[in-house]
C-alpha positions in Angstrom: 170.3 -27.9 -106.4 172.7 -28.8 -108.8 175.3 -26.2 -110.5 175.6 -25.0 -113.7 178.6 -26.2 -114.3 177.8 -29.9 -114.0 174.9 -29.6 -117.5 176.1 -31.8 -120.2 177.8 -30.3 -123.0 176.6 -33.2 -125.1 173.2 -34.2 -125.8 171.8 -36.9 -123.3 172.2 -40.6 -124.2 169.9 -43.3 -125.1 167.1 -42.8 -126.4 165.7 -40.0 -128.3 164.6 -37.2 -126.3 161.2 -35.7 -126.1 160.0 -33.6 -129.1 157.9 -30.2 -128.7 154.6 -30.4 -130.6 154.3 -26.3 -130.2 154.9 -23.4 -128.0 152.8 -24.1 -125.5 154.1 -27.4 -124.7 157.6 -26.0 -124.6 156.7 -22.8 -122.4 154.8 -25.4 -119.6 158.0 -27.2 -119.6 160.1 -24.1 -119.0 157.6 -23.2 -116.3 157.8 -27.0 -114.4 161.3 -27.7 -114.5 162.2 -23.8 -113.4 159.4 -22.8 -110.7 159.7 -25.9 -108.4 157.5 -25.4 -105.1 157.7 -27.2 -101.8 158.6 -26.7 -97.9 162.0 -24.1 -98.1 164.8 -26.8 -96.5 167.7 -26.4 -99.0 170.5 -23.3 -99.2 173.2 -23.5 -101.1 176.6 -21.3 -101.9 178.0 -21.0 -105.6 181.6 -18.9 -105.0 183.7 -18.0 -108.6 187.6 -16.3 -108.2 189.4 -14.7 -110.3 192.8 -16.7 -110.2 196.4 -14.4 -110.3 200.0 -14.8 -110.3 200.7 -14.6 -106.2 204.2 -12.6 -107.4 202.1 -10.8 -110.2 198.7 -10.3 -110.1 198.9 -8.5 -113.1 200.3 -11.6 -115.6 198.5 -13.9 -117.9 197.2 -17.0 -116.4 197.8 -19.9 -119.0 195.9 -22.7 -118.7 198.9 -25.2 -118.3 199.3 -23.8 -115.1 196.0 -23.3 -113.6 195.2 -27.2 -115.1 198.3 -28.3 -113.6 197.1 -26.9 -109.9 194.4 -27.8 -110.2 195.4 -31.7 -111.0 192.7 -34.1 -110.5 190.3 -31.9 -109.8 190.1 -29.8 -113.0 187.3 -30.1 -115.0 186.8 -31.8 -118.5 186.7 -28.2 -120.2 190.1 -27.7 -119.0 191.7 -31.0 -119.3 189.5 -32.9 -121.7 190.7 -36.1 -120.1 190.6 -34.8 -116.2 188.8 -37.4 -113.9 187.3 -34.0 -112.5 187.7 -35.2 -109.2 185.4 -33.8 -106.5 187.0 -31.6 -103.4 187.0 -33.9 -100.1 183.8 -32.6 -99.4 181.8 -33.4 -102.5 182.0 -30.7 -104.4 183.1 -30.3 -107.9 185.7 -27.5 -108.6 184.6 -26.0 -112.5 186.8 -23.3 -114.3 185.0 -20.1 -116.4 186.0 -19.1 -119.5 188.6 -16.7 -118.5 190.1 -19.2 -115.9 188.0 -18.2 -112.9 187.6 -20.8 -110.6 184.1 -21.9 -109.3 183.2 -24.3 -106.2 179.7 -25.3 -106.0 178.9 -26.9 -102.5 176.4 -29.0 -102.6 173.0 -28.4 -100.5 172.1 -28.2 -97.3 169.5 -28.3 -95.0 171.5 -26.6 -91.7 172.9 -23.5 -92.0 176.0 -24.0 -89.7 176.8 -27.2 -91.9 176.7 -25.2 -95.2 178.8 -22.4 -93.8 181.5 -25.5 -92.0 181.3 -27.4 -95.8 182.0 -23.4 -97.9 185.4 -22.7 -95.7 186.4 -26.0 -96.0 186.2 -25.7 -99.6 187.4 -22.4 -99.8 190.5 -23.6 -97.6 191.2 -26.1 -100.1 191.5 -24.6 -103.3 193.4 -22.4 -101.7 196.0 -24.7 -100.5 196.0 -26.3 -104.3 197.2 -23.1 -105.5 199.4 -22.0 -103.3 202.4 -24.3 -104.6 202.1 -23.1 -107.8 202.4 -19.8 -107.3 198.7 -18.9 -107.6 196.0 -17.3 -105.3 192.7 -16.2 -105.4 191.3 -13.0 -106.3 189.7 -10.3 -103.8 187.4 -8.7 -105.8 184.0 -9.1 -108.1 185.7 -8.6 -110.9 189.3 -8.7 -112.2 190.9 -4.9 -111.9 194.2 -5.5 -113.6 193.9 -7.9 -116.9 192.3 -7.4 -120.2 189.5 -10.5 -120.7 190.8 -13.1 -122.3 188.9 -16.7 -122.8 191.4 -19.7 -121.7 188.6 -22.3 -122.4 189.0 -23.2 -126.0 185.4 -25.3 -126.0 182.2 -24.7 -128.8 180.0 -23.1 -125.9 182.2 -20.7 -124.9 183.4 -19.5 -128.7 179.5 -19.4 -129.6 179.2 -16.9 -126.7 181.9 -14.8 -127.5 180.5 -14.9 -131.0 176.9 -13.8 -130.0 177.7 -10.9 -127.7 180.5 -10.1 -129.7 178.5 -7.2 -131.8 176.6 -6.0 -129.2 180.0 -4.7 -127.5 182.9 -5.7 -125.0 180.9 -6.5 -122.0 180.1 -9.9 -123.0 183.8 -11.0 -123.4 184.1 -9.2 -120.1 181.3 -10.7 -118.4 182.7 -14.1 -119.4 186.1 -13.7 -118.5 187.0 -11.0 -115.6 183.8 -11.0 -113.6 183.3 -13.2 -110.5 180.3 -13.5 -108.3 179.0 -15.2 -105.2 175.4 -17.2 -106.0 173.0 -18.0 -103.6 170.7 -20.9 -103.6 167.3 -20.7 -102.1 163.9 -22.6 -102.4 161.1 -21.4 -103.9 159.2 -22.7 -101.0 155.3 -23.5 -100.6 153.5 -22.7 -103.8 151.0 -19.3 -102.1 154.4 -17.9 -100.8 156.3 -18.1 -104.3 155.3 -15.0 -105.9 156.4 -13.1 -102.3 159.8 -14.8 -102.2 160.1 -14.2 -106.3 159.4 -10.7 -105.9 161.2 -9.9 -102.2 164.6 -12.0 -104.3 164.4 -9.3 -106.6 163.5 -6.1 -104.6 166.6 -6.8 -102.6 169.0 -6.9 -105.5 169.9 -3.2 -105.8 170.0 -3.1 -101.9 172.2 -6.0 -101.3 174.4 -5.8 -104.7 175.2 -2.0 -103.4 175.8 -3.5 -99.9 178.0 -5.6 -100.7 179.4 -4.3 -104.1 183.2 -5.2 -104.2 184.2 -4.6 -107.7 185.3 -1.2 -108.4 186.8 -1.5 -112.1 187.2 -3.9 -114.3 190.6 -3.9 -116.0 191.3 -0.5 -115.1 188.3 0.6 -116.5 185.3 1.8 -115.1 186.7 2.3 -112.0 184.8 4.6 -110.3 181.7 2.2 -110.3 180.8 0.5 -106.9 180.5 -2.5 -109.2 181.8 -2.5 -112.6 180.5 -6.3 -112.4 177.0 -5.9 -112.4 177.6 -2.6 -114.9 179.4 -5.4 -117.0 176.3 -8.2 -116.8 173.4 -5.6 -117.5 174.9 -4.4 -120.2 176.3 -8.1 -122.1 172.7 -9.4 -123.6 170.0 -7.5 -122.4 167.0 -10.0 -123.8 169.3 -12.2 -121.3 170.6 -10.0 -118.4 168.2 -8.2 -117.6 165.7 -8.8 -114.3 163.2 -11.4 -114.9 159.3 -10.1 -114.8 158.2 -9.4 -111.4 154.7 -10.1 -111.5 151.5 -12.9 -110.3 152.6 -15.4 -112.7 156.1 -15.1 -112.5 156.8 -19.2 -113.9 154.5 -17.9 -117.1 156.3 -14.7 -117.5 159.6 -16.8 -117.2 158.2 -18.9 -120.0 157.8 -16.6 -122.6 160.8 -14.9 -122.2 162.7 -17.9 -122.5 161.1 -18.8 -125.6 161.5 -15.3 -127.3 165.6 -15.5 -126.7 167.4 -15.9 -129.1 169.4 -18.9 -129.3 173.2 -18.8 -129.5 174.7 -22.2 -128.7 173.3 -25.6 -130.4 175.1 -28.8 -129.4 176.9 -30.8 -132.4 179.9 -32.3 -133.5 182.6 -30.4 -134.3 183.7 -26.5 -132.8 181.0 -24.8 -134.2 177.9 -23.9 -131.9 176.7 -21.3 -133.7 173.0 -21.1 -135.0 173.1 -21.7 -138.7 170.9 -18.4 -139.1 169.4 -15.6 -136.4 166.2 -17.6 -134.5 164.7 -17.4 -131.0 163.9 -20.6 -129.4 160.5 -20.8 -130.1 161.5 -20.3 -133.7 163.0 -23.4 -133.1 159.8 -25.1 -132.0 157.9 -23.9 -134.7 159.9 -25.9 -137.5 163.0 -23.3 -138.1 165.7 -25.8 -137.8 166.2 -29.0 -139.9 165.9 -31.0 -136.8 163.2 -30.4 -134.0 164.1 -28.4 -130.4 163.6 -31.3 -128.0 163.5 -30.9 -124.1 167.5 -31.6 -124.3 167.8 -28.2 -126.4 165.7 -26.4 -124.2 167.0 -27.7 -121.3 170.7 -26.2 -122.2 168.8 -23.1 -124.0 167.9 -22.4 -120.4 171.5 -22.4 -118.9 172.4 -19.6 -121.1 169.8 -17.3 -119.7 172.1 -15.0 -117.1 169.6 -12.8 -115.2 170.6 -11.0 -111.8 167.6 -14.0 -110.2 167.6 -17.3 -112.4 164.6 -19.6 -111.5 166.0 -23.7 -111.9 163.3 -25.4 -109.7 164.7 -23.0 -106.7 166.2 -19.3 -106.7 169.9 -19.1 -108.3 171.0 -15.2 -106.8 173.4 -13.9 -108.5 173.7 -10.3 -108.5 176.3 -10.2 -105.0 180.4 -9.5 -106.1 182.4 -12.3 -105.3 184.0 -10.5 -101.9 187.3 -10.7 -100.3 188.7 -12.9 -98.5 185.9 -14.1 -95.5 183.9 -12.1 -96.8 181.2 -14.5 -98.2 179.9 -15.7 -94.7 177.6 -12.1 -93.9 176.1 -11.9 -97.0 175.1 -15.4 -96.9 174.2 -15.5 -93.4 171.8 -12.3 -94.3 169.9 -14.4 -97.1 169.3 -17.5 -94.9 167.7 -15.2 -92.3 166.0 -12.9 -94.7 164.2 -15.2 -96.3 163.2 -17.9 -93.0 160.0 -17.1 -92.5 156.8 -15.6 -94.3 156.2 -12.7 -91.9 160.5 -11.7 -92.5 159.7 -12.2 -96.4 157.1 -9.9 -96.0 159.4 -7.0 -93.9 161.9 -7.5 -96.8 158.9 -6.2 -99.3 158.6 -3.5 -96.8 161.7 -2.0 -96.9 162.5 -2.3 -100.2 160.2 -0.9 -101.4 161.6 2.4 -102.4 164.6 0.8 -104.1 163.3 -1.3 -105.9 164.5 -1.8 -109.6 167.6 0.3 -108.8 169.9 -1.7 -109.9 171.7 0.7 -112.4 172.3 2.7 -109.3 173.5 0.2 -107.1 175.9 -0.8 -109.3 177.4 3.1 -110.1 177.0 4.3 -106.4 176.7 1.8 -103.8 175.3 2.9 -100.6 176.3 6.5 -101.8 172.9 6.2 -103.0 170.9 7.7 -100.3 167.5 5.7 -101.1 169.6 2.2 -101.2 171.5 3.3 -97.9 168.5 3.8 -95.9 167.1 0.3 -97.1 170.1 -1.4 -96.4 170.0 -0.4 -93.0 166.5 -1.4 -92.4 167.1 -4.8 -94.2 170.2 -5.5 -92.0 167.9 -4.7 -89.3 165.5 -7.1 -90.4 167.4 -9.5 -90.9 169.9 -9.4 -87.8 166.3 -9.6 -85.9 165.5 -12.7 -88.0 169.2 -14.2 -87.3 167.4 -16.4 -84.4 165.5 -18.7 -86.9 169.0 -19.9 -88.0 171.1 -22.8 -86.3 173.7 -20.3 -85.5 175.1 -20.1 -82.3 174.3 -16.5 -80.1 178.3 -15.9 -80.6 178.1 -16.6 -84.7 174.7 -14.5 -84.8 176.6 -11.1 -82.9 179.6 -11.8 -85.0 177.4 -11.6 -87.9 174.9 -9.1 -87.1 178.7 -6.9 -85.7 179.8 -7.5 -89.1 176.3 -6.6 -91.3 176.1 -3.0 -89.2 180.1 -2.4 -89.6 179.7 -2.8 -93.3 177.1 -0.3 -93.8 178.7 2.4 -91.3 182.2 2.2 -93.7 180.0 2.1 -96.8 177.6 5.2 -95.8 180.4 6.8 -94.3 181.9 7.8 -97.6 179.0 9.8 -97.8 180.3 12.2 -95.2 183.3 12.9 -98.0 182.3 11.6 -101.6 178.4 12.7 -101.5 175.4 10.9 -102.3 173.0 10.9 -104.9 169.4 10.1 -105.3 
């Protein structure tokens, strides 16, 4: 599993890279590299802040400061010249456009490891800040500055300038959103299109669970999460839920190859396509120079779906939560997804909230259909908590924590109402 952050924003060296002759080579790639199958070992925990002013949460972040924190370990995009060194633990600190700071731990195969490995890093950046004045943020998305980009680099300004005309959430979604990602295997090849499909039928269910981003910049604020509100509406040919269906990888395929493209690597601080074309456009002979797997291959790390397949399952619909508060939801995902016959139970009961995503993200568990699944999916998983490498003590902490969460959630249905 290796993170986003670390794709080359320059073309590969050596030798030329591989040419597409037509579509269909270029979709069987899309569908090998992204649907990878194989025993489930490897989890893994993506966690983005929003970064504030510890006397003023409310003042500019400039990038001298944040770089200067950061020191050694800021990335190239920040400080062009930065070693980027890695946290003691192995994992590479990267900043988003807006200054939001992202630790990707790297794999593992226990549970109690991962979770040891994610505090330790969280601990860490924390204690880089600190000195210079700076903490992390609370919340999924930032609910007290306009979005502004801080990274002055070509893939970034091509973004802006692509979502630019479709509206503000793109500049938003780039720059005061922050999300906690997931990482799961895709596992055995007969149990991918269950796992494919349970991932996404438990996206409304867990992003209202666990939806921490009420506003974004003052606005929006009475959305249980303005960040997801903010994604689905940036790009929809790009933000939307993948195809849940038999053949997801061939599904996955073709939609890649139908979006448009809006970054292409090349000297110089202009990304932008030279003229409106999808990536199979490309393919086909609409570009003076031929898409090669290099193109595609960064073509496919601006696809921003809630699930994004990259040879395992990249979740990313959860709000980044406050402080602690990334160990339950994790926890719950291990567990949910341990076993066939828990896979299956998670298809069970979500089945009636299914595809409620625009929901989710207005009411929360003040959604009365979402509610009553969450409860039975903390139920199933709490129950599957024992195929875990927890300790009994972690596991009732855990499960205490899951069932606390949804009695304060669905409790504000007692005084705020519901709606189905």
């Amino acid at each position: 599993m290796t993170p986003l952050t670390a794709v080359r924003n320059t073309p590969a060296p050596g030798p030329a890279p591989a040419v597409f002759r037509d579509r269909a080579e270029a979709e069987a790639y899309v569908a090998s590299v992204c649907f990878k199958h194989g025993p489930p070992r490897l989890l893994g925990v993506e966690l983005e802040f929003t970064v504030h002013h510890a006397d003023d949460p409310a003042r500019p972040l400039d990038a001298r400061t944040l770089a200067s924190a950061l020191g050694k370990h800021a990335p190239p995009t920040l400080v062009p010249d930065s070693p980027q060194r890695p946290l003691p633990s192995g994992t590479p600190l990267t900043v988003e456009p807006g200054g939001q700071v992202e630790i990707s731990t790297p794999p593992r195969e226990s549970l109690t490891d991962l979770l040891t490995v994610v505090a330790e890093d969280v601990t860490h950046l924390r204690e880089l800040l600190e000195p210079a004045g700076l903490r992390l943020g609370q919340r999924g998305a930032d609910p007290f500055r306009p979005p502004r980009r801080m990274l002055r680099v070509p893939r970034y300004a091509a973004m802006e300038r692509a979502f630019a005309p479709l509206g503000p959430e793109g500049i938003t979604m780039m720059c005061s959103t922050a999300g906690l990602q997931v990482c799961l295997d895709f596992g055995h090849a007969e149990d991918l299109p269950k796992r494919w499909a349970a991932v996404h039928a438990l996206g409304p269910v867990l992003n209202a669970l666990f939806a921490n981003s009420p506003g974004v910049n003052g606005r929006r604020t009475d959305w249980a999460s303005a960040r997801m509100r903010t994604l689905y509406a940036t790009d929809p040919v790009r933000t939307r839920p993948a195809a849940v269906c038999a053949d997801p990888a061939r599904a996955w395929a073709r939609r890649v190859l139908d979006t448009p493209v809006i970054a292409i690597r090349r000297p110089g601080p202009d990304w932008a396509p030279p003229h409106p074309l999808t990536f199979a456009d490309w393919v086909a002979g609409a570009l003076d120079r031929p898409a090669t797997r290099d193109d595609l291959d960064y073509h496919l790390t601006l696809q921003f779906p809630p699930v994004r397949p990259r040879g395992y399952l990249e979740v990313r619909y959860l709000d980044t939560p406050p402080d602690g508060g990334w160990l339950p939801p994790v926890v719950l995902m291990a567990a949910l997804f341990s076993t066939p016959d828990t896979v299956d139970g998670v298809l069970a009961a979500t089945e009636t909230a299914a595809g409620r995503w625009l929901a989710a993200a207005r009411y929360g568990l003040r959604d009365p259909v979402l509610a009553r699944a969450a409860r039975d999916v903390v139920d199933l998983g709490c129950a599957a908590l024992c195929h875990t490498d927890l300790t009994d003590e972690q596991t009732a902490a855990i499960a205490a924590e899951l069932h606390r969460t949804i009695d304060d959630k669905t409790g504000e249905d007692e005084t705020g109402g519901g709606r189905s």
